[in-house]
TIGU-466599 format. One line per field, with one value per residue (C-alpha): x, y, z; residue in three letters. Coordinates in Angstrom, 1 decimal, decimal comma. Example, Ala and Ser with C-alpha at 12.3 -4.5 7.8 and 13.67 -1.06 7.14 Angstrom:
2
east: [12,3 13,7]
north: [-4,5 -1,1]
up: [7,8 7,1]
r: [ALA SER]
***
This chain:
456
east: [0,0 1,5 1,9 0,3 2,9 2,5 3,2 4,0 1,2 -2,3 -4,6 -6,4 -3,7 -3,6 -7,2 -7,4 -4,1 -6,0 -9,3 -7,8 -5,2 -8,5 -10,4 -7,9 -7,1 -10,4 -10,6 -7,4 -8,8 -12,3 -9,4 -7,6 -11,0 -11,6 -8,1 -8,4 -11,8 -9,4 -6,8 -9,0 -10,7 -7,2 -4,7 -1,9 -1,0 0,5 -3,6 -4,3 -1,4 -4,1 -5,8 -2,8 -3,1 -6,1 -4,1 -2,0 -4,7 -5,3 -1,5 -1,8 -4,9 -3,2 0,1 -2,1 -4,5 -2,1 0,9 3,9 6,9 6,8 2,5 2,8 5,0 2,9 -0,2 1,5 2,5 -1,0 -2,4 -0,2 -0,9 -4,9 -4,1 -1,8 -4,2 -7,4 -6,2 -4,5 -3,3 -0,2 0,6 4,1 4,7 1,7 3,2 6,9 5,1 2,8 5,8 7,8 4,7 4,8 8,4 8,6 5,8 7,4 11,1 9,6 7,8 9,8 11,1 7,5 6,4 6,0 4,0 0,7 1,1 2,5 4,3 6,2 2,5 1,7 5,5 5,4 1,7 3,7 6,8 4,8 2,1 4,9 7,1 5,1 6,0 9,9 8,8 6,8 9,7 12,6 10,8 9,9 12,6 15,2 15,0 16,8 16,1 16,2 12,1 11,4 13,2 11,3 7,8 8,9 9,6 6,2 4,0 6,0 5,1 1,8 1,8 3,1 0,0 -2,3 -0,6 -0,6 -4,3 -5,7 -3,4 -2,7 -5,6 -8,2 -6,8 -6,5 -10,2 -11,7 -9,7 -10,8 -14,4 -14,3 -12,8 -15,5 -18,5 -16,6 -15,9 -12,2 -10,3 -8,1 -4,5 -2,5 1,2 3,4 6,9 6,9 8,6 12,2 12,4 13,0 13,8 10,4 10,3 13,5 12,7 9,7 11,6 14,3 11,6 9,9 12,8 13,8 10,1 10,5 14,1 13,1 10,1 12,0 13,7 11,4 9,5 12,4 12,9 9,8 9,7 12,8 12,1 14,9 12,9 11,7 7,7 5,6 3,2 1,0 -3,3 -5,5 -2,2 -0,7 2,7 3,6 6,7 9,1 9,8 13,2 14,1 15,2 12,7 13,6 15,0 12,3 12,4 13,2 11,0 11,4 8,6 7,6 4,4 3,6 3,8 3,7 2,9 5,8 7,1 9,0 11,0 10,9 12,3 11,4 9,0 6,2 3,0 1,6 4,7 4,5 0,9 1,0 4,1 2,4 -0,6 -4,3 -6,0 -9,4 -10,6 -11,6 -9,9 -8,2 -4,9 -4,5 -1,0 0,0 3,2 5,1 3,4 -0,5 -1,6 -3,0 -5,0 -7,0 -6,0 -8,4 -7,8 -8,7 -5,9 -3,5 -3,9 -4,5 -2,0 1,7 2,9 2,3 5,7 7,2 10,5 13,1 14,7 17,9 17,1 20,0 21,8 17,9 15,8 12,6 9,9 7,4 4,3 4,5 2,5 -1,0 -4,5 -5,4 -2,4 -3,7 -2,4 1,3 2,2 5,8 7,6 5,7 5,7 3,1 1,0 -2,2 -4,4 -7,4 -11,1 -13,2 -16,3 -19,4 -23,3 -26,6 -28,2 -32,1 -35,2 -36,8 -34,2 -33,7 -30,2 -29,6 -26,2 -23,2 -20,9 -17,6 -15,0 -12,2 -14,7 -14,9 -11,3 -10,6 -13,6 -12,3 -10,6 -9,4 -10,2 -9,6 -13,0 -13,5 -14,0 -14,8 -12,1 -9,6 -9,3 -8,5 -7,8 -9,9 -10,7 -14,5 -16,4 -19,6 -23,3 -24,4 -22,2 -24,2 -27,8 -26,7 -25,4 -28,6 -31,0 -33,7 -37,3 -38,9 -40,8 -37,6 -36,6 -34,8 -32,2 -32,5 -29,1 -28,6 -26,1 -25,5 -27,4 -29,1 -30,9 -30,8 -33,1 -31,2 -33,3 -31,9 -31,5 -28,8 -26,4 -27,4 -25,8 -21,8 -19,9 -19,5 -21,3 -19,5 -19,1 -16,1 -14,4 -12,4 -10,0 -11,1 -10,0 -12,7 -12,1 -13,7 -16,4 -18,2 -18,8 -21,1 -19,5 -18,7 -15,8 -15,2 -14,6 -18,4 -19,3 -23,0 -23,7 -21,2 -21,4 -23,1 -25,0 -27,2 -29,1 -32,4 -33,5 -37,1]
north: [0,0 3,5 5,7 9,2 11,8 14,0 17,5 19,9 22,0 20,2 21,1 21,9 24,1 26,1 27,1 28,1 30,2 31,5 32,2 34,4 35,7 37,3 38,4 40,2 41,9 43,4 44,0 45,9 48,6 49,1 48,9 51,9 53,7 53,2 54,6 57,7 58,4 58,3 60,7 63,3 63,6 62,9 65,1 63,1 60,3 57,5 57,2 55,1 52,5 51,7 49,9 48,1 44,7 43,9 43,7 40,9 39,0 37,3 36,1 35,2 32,8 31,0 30,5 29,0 27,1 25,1 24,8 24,5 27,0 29,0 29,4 32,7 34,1 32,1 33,9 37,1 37,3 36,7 39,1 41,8 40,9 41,6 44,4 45,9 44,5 45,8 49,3 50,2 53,7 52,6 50,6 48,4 49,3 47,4 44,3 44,3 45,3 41,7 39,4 40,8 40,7 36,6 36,6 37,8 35,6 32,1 33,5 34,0 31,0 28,6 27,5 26,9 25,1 22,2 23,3 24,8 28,9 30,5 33,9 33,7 33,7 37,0 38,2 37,4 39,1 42,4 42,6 41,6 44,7 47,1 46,4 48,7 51,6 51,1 49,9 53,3 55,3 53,4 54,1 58,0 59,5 57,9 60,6 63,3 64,4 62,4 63,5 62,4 59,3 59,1 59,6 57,0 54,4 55,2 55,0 51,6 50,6 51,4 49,3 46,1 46,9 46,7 43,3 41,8 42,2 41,8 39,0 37,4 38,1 38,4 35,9 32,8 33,6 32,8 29,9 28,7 29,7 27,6 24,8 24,8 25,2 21,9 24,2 23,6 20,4 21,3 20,4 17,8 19,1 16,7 17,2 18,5 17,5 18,1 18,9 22,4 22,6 24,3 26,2 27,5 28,1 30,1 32,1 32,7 33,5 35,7 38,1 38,0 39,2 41,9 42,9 42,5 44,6 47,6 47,9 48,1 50,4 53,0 52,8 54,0 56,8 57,8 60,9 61,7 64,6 65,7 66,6 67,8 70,8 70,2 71,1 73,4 75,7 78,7 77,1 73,9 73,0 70,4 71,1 71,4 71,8 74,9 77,2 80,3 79,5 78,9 79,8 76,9 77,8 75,9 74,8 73,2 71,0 68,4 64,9 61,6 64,2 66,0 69,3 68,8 70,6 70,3 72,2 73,0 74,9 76,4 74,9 77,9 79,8 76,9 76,9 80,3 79,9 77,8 80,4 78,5 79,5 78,2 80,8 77,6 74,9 71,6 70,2 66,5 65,1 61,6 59,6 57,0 53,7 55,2 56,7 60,2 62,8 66,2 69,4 72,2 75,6 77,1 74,6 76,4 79,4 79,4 76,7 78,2 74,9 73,2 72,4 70,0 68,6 66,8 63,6 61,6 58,0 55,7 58,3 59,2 62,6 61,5 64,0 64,8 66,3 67,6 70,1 69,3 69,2 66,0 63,2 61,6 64,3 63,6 62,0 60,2 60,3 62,6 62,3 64,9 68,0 68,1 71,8 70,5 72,6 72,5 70,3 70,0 69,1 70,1 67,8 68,5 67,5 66,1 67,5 70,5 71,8 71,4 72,1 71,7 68,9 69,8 67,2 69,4 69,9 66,3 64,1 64,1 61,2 59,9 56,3 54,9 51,4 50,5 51,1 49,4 51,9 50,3 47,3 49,8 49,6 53,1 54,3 56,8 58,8 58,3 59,3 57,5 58,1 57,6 60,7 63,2 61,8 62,7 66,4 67,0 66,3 64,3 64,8 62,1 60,7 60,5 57,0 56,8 58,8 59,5 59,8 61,5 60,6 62,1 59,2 57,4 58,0 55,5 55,1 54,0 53,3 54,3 50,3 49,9 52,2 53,9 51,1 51,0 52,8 50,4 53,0 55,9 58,9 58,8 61,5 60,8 62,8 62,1 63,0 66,1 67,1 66,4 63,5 61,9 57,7 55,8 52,9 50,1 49,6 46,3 48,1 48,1 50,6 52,0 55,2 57,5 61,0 62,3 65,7 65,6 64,4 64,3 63,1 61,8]
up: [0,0 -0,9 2,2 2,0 2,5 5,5 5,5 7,6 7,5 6,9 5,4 8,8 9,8 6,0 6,1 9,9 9,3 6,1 7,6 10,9 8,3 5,9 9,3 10,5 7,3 6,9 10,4 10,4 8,5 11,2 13,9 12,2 12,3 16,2 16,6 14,4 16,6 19,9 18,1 16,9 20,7 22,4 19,7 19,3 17,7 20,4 21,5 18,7 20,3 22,5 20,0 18,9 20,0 18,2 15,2 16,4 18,5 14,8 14,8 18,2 17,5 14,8 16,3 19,7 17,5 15,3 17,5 15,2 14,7 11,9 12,4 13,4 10,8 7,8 9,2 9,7 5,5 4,5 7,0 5,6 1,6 2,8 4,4 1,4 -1,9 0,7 0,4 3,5 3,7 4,8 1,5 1,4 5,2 6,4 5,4 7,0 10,2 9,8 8,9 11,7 14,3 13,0 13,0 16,9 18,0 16,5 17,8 21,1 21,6 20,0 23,5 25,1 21,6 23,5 26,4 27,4 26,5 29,6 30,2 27,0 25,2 26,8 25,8 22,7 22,1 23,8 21,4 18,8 19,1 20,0 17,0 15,0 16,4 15,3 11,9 11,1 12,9 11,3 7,7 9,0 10,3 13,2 16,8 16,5 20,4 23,6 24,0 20,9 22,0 25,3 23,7 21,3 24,1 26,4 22,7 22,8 26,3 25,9 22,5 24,5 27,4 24,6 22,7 26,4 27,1 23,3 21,7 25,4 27,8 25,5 22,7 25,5 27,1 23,4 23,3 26,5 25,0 22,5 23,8 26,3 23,6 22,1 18,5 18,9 20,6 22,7 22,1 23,8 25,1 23,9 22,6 19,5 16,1 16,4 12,5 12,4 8,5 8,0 10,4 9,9 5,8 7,0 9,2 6,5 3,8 6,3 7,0 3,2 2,5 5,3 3,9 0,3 0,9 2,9 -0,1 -2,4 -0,3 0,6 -3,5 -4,1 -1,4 -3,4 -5,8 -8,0 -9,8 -6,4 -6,0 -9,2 -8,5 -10,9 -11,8 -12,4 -12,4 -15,0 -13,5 -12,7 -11,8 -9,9 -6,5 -5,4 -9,4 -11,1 -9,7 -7,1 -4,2 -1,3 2,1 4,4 7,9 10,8 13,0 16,0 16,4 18,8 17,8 20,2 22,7 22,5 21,0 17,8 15,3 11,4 9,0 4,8 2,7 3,2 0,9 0,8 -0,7 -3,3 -4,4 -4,6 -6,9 -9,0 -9,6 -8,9 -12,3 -10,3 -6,8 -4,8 -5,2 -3,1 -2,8 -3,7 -1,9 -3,1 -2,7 -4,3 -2,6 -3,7 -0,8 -1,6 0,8 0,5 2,2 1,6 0,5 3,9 5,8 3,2 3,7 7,7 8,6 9,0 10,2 6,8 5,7 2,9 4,4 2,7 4,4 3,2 3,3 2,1 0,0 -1,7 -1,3 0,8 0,7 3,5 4,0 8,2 10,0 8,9 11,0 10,2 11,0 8,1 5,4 6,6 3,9 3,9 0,3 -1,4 -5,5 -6,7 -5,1 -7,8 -7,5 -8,6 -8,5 -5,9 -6,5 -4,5 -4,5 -2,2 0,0 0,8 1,4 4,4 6,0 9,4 8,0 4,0 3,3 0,5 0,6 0,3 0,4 1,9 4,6 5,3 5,0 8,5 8,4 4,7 4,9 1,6 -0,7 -4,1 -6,3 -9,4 -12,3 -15,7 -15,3 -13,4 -9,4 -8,5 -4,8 -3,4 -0,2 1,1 3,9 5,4 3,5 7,3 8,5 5,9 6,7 10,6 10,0 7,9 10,7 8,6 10,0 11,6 8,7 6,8 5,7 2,2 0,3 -3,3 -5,1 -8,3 -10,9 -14,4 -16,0 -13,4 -9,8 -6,9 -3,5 -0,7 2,5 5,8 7,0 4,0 5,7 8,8 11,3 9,2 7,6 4,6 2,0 1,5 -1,2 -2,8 -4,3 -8,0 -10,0 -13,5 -16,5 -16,9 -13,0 -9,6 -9,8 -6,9 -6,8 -4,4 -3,6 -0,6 1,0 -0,7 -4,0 -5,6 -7,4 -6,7 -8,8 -10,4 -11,2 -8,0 -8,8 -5,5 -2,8 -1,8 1,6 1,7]
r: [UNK UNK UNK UNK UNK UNK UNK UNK UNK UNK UNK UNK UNK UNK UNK UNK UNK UNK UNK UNK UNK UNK UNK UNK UNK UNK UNK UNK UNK UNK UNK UNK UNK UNK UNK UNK UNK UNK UNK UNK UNK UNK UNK UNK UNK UNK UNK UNK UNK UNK UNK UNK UNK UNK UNK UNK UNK UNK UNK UNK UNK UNK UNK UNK UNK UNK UNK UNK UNK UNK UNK UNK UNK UNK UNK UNK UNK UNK UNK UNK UNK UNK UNK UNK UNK UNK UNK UNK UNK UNK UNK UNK UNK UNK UNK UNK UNK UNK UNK UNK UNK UNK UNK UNK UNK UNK UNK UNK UNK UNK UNK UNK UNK UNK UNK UNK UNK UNK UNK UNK UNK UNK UNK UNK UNK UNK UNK UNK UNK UNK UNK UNK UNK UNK UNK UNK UNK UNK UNK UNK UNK UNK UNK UNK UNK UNK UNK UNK UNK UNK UNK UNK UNK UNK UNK UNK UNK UNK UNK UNK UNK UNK UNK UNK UNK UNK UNK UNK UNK UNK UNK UNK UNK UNK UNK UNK UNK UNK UNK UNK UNK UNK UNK UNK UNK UNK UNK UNK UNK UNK UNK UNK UNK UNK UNK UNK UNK UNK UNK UNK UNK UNK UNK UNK UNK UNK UNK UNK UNK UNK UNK UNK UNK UNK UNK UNK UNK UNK UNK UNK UNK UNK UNK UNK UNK UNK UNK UNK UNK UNK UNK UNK UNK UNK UNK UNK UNK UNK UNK UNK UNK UNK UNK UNK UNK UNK UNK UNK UNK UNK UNK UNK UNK UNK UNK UNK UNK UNK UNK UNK UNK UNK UNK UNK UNK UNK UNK UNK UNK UNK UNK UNK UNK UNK UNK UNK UNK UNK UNK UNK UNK UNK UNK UNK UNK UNK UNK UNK UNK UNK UNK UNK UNK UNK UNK UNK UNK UNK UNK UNK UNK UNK UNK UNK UNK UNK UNK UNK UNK UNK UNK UNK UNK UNK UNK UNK UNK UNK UNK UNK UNK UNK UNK UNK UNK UNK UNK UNK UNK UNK UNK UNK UNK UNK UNK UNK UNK UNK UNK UNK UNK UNK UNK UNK UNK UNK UNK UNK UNK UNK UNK UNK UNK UNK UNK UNK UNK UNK UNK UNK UNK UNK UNK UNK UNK UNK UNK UNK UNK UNK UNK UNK UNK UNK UNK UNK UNK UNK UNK UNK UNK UNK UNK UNK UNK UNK UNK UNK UNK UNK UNK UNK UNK UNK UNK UNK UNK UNK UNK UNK UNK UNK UNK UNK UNK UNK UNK UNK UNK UNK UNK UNK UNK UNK UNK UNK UNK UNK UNK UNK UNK UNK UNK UNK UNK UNK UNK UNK UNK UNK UNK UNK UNK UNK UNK UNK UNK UNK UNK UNK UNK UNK UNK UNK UNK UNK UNK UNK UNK UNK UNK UNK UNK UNK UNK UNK]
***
């Protein structure tokens, strides 16, 4: 009789590690929301660490569930791959911080493999939460100052509280949960398999994916021609080319909760440069790895601490975006600043306060996704349909929305969006200027070519 070949990881193991993997993909970007929320009350950005752990509880699951080295680390890479194809603002970065959160938990608890999780479950959930924070830094900017330093280390700290009670306290009582409710087995502790070759291959495929992947990303924050001013502008040029000198300011703003210095160029001094042929109009910032924001006229003009800084970064020009209201439009290697018109559309009806919707007005709620646009998935900023039917105060009797597109109109009742932020009104650079899209945050596409909105 032929004897079936046994590998390493069954099938079992491939679809749970899959399954948490896709979860906590999706879920990565909801998480991301919850922490913006805590920013915006709180004002700085180390309060979103809080929230941290949740993004590792999924690693954490996987590496207790199937119990072999090289689990967490497996789980970690496909995480990250969701979490880059699903849009995440943070593009190439958000998956070296995955593999390494795998990477630390299999290094830590390759000791205890054998044994019921202990202590080394709840380290390993710590480091692995906290390793963020060096990642983002590392590809930002290293501390110049021992506060910076400092604030660094307590966002850290408070990174590791969060990986300890969500990927260890939290993570082990569903565990136990399930056991109990008989939906999972639980494991015998028996010594493990003493053949580490694939483990070890993981591991070594693992870090080459987190090398290979720094250096693809630090190549593409690289900008040899430096940032293009370009738009609805008399002159567009290439910023720090062969244009007059600009003045380099220096500033102090307070990040991680402390004070901090920058240095470079005003925006202002540059979109004026460039001449706006348009009176209103809205600044488009994108970078190198696709992630683009808004910054509205008004932020422009009132906002002296809006600065474009340059950055050497392994003997390459990095270009920054620092000093903005919203920690969103601090945008790391910066490629092109687009001055586009100002586009909006009324929404009335059944309705206490009718108003103009502005999209400037809005992208501190904006999250991004890729939307599929006849065949073409292009990444755009959104905020939640829910958020407008709450500023316009509908009367009591209201219950649906009408939409109105260039060639077609479409009712929405309130139950298909009032209870998530999954529908949202997207706002698209085309080729003829400003459009808005209806559209989910899975990529559909619901109506293009918003013109208004009617509550009824």
């Amino acid at each position: 009789m032929k004897k079936s070949k046994n590998y390493y990881f069954s099938t079992r193991d491939l679809m749970m590690m899959a399954a948490l993997a896709a979860v906590g993909g999706v879920a990565g970007t909801y998480i991301n929301f919850i922490g913006d929320f805590f920013q915006s009350i709180l004002g700085f950005a180390g309060t979103t660490q809080w929230a941290s752990g949740l993004h590792v509880i999924w690693i954490m699951l996987a590496a207790a569930i199937v119990r072999k080295p090289g689990t967490a680390t497996a789980t970690g890479i496909l995480k990250g791959f969701v979490e880059f194809l699903s849009g995440n603002t943070h593009g190439l970065l958000v998956l070296i911080v995955n593999v390494l959160a795998g990477l630390i938990v299999d290094l830590v608890l390759l000791p205890n493999r054998d044994k019921q999780p202990g202590w080394l479950f709840y380290m390993a959930a710590g480091l692995s939460s906290a390793s963020n924070i060096f990642v983002f830094q590392f590809f930002a900017s290293i501390p110049e100052d021992i506060l910076t330093l400092v604030a660094i280390l307590l966002t850290s700290g408070l990174s590791f509280l969060s990986g300890v009670f969500f990927g260890g306290f939290i993570a082990k009582s569903l565990l136990n949960s399930l056991y109990k409710a008989g939906i999972l087995n639980e494991p015998e502790y028996y010594p493990a398999n003493k053949n580490l070759l694939w483990p070890i291959t993981i591991l070594i495929i693992a870090f080459a994916i987190t090398l290979g992947t720094g250096v693809v990303y630090l190549n593409q924050t690289s900008i040899e021609s430096g940032v293009q001013v370009t738009g609805n502008v008399a002159n567009p040029f290439a910023f720090p080319g062969n244009v007059p000198t600009f003045n380099v300011i220096e500033i102090s703003v307070n990040t991680n909760g402390v004070n901090r210095s920058f240095t470079g160029a005003s925006i202002k001094k540059l979109i004026d440069f460039s001449k706006p042929i348009n009176a209103d109009w809205i600044l488009q910032v994108s970078a190198t790895d696709g992630y683009s924001f808004f910054i509205s006229q008004d932020e422009v003009d009132s906002n002296p601490d809006l600065i474009i800084t340059t950055q050497e970064v392994g003997g390459r020009m990095l270009y920054n975006i620092v000093g903005a209201y919203s920690s969103k439009a601090w945008v790391r290697g910066v490629n092109n600043i687009k001055v586009i018109g100002s586009g909006q559309f009324e929404i009335n009806g059944r309705i206490d306060n009718p108003f103009v919707f502005q999209p400037e007005v809005w992208t501190d709620q904006m999250d991004s996704t890729y939307l599929n646009l006849d065949g073409d998935m292009v990444k755009m900023q959104g905020v939640a349909l829910r958020s407008l039917w709450i500023l316009a105060e509908p009367l009591q009797a209201a219950d649906s929305m009408e939409i109105k597109g260039i060639e077609a109109n479409l009712d929405f009742p309130i139950s298909g969006f009032i209870d998530s932020d999954e529908i949202r009104i997207f706002t698209w650079l085309g080729p003829d200027g400003m459009e808005f899209v209806l559209g989910r945050m899975n990529g559909e596409v619901l109506l293009k070519g918003i013109q208004s909105i009617e509550i009824k």
